[in-house]
PyMOL Python script that loads the backbone (N, CA, C, O; Angstrom):
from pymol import cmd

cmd.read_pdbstr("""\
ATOM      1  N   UNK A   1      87.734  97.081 110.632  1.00  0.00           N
ATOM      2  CA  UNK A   1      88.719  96.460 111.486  1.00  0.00           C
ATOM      3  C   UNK A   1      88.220  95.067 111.869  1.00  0.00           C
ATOM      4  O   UNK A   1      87.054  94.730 112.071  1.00  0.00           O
ATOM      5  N   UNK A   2      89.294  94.346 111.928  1.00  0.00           N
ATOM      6  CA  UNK A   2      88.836  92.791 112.453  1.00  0.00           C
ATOM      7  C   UNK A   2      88.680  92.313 113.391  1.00  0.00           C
ATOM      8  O   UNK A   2      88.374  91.128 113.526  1.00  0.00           O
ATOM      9  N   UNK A   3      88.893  93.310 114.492  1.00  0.00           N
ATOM     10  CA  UNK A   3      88.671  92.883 115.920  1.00  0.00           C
ATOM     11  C   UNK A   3      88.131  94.353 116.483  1.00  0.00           C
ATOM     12  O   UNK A   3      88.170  95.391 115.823  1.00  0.00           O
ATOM     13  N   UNK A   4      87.587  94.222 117.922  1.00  0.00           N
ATOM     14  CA  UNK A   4      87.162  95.273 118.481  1.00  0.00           C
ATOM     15  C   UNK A   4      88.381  95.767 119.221  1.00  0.00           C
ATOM     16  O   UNK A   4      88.918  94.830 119.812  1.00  0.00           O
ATOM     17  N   UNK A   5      89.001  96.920 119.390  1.00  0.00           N
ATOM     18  CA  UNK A   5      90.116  97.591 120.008  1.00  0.00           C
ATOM     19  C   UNK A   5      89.860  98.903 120.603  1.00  0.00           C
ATOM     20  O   UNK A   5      88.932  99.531 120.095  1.00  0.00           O
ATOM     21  N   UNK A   6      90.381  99.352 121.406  1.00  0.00           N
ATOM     22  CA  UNK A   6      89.992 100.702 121.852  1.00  0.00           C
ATOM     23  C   UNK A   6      90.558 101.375 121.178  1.00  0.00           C
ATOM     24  O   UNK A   6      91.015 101.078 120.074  1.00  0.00           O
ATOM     25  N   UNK A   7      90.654 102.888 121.994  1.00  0.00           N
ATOM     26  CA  UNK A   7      91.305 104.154 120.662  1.00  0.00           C
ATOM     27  C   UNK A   7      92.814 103.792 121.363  1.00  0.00           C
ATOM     28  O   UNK A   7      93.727 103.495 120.593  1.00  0.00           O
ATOM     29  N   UNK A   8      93.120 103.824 123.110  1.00  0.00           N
ATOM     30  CA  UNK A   8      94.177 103.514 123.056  1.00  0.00           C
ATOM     31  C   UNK A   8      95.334 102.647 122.395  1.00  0.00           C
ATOM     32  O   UNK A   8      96.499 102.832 122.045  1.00  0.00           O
ATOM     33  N   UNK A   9      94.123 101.278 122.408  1.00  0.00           N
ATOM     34  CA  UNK A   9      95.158  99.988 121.573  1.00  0.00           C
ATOM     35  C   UNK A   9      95.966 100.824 120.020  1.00  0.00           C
ATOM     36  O   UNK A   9      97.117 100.799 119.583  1.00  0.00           O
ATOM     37  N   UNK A  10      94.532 101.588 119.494  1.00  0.00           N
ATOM     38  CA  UNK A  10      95.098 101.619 118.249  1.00  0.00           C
ATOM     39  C   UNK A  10      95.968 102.676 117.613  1.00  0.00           C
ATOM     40  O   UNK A  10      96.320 102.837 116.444  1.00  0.00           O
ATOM     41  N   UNK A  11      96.238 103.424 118.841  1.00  0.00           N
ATOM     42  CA  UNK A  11      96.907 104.533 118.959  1.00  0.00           C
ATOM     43  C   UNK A  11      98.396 104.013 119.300  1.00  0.00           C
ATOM     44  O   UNK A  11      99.449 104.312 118.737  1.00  0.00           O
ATOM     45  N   UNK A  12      98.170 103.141 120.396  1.00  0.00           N
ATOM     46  CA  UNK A  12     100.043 102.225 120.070  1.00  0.00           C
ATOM     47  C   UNK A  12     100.037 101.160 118.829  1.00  0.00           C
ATOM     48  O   UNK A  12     101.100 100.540 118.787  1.00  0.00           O
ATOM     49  N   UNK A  13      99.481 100.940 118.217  1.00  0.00           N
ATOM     50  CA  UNK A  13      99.557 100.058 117.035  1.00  0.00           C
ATOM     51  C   UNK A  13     100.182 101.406 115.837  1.00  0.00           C
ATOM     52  O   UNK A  13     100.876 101.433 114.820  1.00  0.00           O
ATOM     53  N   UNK A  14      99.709 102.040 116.391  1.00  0.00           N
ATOM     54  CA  UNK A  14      99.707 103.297 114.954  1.00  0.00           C
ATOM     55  C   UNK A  14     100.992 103.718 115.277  1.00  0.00           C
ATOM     56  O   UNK A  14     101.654 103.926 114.261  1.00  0.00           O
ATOM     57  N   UNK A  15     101.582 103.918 116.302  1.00  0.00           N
ATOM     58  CA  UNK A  15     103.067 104.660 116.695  1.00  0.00           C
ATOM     59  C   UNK A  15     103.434 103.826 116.560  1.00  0.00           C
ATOM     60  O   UNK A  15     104.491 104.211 116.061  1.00  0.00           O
ATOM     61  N   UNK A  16     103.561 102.096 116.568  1.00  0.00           N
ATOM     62  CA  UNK A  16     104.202 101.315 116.173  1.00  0.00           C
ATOM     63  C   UNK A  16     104.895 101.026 115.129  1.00  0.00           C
ATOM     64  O   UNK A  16     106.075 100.680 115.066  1.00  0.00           O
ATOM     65  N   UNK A  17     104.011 101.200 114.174  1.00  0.00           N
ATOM     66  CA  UNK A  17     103.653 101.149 112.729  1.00  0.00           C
ATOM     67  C   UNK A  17     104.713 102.249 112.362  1.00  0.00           C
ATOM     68  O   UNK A  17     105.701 101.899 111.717  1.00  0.00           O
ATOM     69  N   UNK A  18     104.566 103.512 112.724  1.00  0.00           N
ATOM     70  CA  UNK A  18     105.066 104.981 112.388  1.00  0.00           C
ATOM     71  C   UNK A  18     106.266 104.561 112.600  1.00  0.00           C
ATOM     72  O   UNK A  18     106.832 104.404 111.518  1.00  0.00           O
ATOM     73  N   UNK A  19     107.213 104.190 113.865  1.00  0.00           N
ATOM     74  CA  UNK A  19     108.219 104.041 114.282  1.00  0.00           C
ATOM     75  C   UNK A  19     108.754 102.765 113.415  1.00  0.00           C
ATOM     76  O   UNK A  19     109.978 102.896 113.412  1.00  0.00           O
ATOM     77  N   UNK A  20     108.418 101.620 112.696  1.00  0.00           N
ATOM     78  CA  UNK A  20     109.056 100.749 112.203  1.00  0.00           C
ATOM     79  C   UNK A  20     109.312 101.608 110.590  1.00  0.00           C
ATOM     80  O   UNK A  20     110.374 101.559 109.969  1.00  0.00           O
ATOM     81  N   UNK A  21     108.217 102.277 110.192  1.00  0.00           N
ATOM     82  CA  UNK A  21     108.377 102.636 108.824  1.00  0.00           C
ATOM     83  C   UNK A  21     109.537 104.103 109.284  1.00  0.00           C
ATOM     84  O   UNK A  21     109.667 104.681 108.205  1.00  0.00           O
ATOM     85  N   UNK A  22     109.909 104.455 109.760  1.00  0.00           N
ATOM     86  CA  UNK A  22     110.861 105.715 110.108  1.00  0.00           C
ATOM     87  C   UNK A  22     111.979 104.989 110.674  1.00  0.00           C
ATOM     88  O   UNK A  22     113.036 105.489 110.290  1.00  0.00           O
ATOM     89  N   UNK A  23     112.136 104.044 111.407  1.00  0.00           N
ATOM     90  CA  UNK A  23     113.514 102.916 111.186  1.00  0.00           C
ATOM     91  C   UNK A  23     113.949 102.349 110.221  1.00  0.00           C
ATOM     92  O   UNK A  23     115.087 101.896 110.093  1.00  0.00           O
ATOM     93  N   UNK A  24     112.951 102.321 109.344  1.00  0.00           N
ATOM     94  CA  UNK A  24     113.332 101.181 108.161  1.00  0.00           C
ATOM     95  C   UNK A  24     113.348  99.829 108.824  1.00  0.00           C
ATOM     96  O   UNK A  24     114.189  98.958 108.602  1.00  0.00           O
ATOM     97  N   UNK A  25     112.827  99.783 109.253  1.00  0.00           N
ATOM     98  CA  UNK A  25     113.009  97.988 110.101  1.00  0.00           C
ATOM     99  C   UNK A  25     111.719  97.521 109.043  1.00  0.00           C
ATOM    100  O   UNK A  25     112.301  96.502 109.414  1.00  0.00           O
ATOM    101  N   UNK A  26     111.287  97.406 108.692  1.00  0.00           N
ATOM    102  CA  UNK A  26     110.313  96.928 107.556  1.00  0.00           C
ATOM    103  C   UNK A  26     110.651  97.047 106.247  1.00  0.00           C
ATOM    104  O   UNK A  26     110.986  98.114 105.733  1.00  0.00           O
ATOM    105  N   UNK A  27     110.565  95.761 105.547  1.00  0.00           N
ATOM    106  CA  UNK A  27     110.693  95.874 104.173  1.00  0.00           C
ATOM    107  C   UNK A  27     110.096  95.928 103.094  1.00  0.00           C
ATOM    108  O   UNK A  27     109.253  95.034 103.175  1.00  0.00           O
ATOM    109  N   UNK A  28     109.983  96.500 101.962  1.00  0.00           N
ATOM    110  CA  UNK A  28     109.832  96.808 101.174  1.00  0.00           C
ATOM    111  C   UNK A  28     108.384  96.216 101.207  1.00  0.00           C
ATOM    112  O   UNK A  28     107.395  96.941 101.323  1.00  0.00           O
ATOM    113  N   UNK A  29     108.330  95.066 101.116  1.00  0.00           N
ATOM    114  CA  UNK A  29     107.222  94.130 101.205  1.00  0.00           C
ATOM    115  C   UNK A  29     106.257  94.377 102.111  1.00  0.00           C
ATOM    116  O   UNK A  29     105.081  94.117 101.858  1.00  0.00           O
ATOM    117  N   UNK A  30     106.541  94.764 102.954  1.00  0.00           N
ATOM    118  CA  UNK A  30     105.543  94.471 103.963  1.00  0.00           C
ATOM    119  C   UNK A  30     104.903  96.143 104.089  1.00  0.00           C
ATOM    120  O   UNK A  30     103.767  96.274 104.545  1.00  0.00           O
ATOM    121  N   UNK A  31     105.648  97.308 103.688  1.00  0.00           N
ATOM    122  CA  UNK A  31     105.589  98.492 103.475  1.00  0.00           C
ATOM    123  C   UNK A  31     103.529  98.689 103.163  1.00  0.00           C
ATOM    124  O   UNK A  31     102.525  99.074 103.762  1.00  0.00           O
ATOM    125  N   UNK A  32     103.853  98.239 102.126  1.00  0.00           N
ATOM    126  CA  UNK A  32     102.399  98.541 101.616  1.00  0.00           C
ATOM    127  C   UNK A  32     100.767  98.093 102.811  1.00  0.00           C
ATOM    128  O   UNK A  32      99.656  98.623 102.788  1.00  0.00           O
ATOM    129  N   UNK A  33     101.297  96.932 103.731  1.00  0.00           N
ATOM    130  CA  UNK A  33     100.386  96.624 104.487  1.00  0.00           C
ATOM    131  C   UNK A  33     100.334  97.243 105.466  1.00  0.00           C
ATOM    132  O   UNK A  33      99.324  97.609 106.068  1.00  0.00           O
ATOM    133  N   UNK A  34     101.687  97.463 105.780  1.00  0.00           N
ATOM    134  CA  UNK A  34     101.397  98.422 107.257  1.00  0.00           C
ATOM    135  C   UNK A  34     100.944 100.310 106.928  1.00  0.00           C
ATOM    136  O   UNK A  34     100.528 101.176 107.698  1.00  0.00           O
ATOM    137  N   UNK A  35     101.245 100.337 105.564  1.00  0.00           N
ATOM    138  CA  UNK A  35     100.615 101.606 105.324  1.00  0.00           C
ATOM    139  C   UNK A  35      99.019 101.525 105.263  1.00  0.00           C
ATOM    140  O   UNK A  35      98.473 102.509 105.764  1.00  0.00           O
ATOM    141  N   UNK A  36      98.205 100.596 104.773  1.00  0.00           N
ATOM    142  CA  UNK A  36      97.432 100.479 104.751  1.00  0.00           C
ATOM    143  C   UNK A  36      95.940 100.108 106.292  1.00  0.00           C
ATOM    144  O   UNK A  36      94.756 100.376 106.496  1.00  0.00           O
ATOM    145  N   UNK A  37      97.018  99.408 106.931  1.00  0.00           N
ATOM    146  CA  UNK A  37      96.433  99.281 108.387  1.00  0.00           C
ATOM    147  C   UNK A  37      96.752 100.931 108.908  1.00  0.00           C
ATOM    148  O   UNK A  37      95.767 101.654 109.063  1.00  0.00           O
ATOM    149  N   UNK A  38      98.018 101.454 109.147  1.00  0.00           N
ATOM    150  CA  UNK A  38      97.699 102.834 109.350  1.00  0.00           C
ATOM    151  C   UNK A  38      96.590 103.334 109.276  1.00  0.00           C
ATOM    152  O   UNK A  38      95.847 103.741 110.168  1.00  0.00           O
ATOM    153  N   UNK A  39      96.394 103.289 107.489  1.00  0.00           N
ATOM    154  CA  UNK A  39      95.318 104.078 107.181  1.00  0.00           C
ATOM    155  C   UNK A  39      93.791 103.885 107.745  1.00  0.00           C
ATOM    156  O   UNK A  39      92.882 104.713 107.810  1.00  0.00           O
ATOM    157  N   UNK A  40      93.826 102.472 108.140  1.00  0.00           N
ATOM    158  CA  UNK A  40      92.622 101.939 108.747  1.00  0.00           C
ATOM    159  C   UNK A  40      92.633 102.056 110.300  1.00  0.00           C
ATOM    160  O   UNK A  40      91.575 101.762 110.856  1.00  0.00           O
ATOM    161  N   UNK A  41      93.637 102.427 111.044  1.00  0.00           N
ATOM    162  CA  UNK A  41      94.037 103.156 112.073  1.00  0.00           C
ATOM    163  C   UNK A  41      93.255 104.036 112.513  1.00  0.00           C
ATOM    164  O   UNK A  41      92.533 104.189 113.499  1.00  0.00           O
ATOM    165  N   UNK A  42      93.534 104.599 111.585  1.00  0.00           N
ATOM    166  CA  UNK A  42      93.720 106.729 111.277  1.00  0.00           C
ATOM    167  C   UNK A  42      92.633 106.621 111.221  1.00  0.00           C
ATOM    168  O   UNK A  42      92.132 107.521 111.895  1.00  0.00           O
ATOM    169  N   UNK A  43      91.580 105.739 110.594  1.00  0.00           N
ATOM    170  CA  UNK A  43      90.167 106.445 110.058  1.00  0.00           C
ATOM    171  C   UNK A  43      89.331 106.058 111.278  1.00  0.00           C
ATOM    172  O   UNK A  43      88.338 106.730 111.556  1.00  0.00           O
ATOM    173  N   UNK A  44      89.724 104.895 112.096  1.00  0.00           N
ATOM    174  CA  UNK A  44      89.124 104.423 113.390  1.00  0.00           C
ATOM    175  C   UNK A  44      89.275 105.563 114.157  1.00  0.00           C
ATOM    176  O   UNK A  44      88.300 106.224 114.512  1.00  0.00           O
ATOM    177  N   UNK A  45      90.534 105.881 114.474  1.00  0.00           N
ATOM    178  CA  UNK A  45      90.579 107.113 115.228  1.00  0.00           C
ATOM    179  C   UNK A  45      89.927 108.107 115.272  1.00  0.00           C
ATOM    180  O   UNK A  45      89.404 108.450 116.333  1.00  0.00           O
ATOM    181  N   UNK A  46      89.794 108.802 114.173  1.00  0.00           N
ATOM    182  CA  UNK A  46      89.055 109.581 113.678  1.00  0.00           C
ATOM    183  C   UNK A  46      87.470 109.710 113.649  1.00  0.00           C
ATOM    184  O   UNK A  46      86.836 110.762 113.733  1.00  0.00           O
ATOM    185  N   UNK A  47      86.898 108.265 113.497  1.00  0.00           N
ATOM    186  CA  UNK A  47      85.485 108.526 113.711  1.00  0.00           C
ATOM    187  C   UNK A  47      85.455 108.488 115.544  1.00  0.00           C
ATOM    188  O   UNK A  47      84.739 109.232 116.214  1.00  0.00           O
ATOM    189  N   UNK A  48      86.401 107.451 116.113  1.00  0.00           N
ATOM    190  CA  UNK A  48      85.911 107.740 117.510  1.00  0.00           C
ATOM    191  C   UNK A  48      86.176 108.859 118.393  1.00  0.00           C
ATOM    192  O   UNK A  48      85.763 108.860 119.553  1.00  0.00           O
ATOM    193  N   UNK A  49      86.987 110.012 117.791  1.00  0.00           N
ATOM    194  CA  UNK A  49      86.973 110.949 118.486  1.00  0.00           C
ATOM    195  C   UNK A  49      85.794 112.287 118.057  1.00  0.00           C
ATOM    196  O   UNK A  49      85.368 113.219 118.738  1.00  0.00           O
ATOM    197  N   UNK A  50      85.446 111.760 116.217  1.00  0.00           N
ATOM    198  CA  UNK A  50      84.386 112.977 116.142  1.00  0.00           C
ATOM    199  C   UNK A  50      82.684 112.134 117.031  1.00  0.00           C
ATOM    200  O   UNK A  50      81.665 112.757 117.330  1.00  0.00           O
ATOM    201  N   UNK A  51      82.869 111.056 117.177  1.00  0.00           N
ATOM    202  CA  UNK A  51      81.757 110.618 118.508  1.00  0.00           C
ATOM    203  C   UNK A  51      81.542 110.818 119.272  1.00  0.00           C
ATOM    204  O   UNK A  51      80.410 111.142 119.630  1.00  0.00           O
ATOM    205  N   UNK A  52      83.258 110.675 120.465  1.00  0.00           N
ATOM    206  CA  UNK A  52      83.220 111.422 121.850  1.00  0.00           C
ATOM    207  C   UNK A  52      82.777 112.842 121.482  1.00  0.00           C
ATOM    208  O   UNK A  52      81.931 113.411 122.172  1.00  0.00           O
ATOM    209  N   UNK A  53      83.248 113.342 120.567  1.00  0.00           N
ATOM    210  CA  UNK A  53      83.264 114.955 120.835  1.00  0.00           C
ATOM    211  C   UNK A  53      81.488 115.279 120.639  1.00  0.00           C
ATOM    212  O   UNK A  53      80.831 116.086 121.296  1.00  0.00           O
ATOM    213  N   UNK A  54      81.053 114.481 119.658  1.00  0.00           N
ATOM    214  CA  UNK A  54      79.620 114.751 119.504  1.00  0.00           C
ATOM    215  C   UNK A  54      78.657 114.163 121.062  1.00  0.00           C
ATOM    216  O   UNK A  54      77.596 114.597 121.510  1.00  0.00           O
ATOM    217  N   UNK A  55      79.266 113.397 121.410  1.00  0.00           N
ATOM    218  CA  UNK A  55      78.281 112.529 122.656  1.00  0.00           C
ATOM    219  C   UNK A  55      78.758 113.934 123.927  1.00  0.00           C
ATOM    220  O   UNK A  55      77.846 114.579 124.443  1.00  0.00           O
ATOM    221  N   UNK A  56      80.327 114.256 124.305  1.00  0.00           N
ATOM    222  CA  UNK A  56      80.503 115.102 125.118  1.00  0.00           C
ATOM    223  C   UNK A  56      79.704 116.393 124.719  1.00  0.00           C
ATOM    224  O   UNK A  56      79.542 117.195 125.639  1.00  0.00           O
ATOM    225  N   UNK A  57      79.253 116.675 123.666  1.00  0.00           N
ATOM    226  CA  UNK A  57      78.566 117.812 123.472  1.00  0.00           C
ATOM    227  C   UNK A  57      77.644 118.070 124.093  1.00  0.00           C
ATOM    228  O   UNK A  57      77.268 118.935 124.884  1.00  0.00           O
ATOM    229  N   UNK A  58      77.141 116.785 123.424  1.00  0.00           N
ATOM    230  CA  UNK A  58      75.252 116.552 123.586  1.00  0.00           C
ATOM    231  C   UNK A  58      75.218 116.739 125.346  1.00  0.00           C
ATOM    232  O   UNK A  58      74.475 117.509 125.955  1.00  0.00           O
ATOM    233  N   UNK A  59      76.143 115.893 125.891  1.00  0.00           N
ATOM    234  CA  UNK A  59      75.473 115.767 127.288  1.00  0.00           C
ATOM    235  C   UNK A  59      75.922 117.268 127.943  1.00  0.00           C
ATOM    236  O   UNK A  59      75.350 117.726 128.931  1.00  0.00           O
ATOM    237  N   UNK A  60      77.010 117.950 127.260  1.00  0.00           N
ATOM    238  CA  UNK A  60      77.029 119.204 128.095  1.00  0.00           C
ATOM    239  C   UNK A  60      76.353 120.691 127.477  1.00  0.00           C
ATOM    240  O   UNK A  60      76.445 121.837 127.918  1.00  0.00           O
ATOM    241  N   UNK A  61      75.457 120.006 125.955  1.00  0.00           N
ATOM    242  CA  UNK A  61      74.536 120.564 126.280  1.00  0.00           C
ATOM    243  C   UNK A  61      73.131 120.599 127.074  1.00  0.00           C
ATOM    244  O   UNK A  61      72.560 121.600 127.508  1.00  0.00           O
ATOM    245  N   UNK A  62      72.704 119.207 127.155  1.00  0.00           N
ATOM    246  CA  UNK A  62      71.916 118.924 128.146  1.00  0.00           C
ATOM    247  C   UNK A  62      72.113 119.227 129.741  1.00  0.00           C
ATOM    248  O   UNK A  62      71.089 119.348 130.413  1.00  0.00           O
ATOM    249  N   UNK A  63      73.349 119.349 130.353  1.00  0.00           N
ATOM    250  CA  UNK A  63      73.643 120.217 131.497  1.00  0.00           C
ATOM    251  C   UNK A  63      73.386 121.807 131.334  1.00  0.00           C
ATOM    252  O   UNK A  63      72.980 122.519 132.253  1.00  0.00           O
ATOM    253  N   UNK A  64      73.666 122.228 130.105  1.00  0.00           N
ATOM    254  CA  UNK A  64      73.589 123.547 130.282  1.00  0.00           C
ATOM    255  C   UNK A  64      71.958 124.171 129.936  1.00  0.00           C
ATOM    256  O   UNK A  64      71.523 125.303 130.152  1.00  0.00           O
ATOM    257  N   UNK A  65      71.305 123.041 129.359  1.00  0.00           N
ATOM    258  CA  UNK A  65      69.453 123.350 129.624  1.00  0.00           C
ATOM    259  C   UNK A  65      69.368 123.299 130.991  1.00  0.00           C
ATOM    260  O   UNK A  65      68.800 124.259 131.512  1.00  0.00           O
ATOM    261  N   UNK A  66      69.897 122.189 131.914  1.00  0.00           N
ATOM    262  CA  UNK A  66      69.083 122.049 133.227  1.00  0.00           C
ATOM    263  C   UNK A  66      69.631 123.511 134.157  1.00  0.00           C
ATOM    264  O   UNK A  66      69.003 123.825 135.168  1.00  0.00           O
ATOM    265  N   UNK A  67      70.613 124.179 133.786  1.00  0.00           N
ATOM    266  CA  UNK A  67      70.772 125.177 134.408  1.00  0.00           C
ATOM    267  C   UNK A  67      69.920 126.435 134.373  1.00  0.00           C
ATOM    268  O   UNK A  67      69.857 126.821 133.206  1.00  0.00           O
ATOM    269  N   UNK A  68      69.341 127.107 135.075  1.00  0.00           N
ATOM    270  CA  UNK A  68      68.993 128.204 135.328  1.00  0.00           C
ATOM    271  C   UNK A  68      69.723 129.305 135.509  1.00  0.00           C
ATOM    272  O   UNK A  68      70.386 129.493 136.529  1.00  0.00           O
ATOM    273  N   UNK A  69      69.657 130.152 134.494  1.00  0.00           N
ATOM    274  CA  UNK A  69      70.386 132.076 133.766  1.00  0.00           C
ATOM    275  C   UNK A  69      69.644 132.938 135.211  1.00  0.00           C
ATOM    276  O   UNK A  69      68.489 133.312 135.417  1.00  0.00           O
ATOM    277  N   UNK A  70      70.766 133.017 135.946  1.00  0.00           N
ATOM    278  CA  UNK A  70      70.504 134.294 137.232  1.00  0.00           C
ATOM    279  C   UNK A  70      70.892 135.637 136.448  1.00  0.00           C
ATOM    280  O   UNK A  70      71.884 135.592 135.720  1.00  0.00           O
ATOM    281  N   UNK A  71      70.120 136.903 136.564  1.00  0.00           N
ATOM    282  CA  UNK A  71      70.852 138.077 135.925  1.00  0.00           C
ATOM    283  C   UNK A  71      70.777 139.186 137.102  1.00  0.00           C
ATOM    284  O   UNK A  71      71.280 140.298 136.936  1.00  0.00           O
TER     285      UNK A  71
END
""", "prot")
cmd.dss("prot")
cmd.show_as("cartoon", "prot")
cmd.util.cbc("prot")
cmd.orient("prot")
């Protein structure tokens, strides 16, 4: 990607995108680029949520070491 964006930004760029190609408000021409930014969308998305999910892990597994098992 050519700029830094959050997941939000690129999550309305991507429904953007979705919604012009399902109007047909885009032509023929331009079809192929916005499929392609999609796709570069999609894959941003995708690594930053298997990150959060790996970083939210980590730290709630590290909460669940500092806890102490009462039986």
């Amino acid at each position: 990607m050519s700029k830094n964006i959050s997941y939000a930004e690129a999550i309305v760029e991507l429904e953007a995108i979705v919604g012009e190609i399902e109007n047909a408000t885009i032509g023929v021409d331009e079809l192929s680029e916005k499929v392609k930014r999609a796709a570069e969308l999609i894959k941003f998305c995708r690594s930053k949520l298997t990150s959060t999910e790996k970083e939210v892990g980590s730290i709630l597994k590290s909460l669940g070491e500092g806890v102490a098992e009462t039986d």
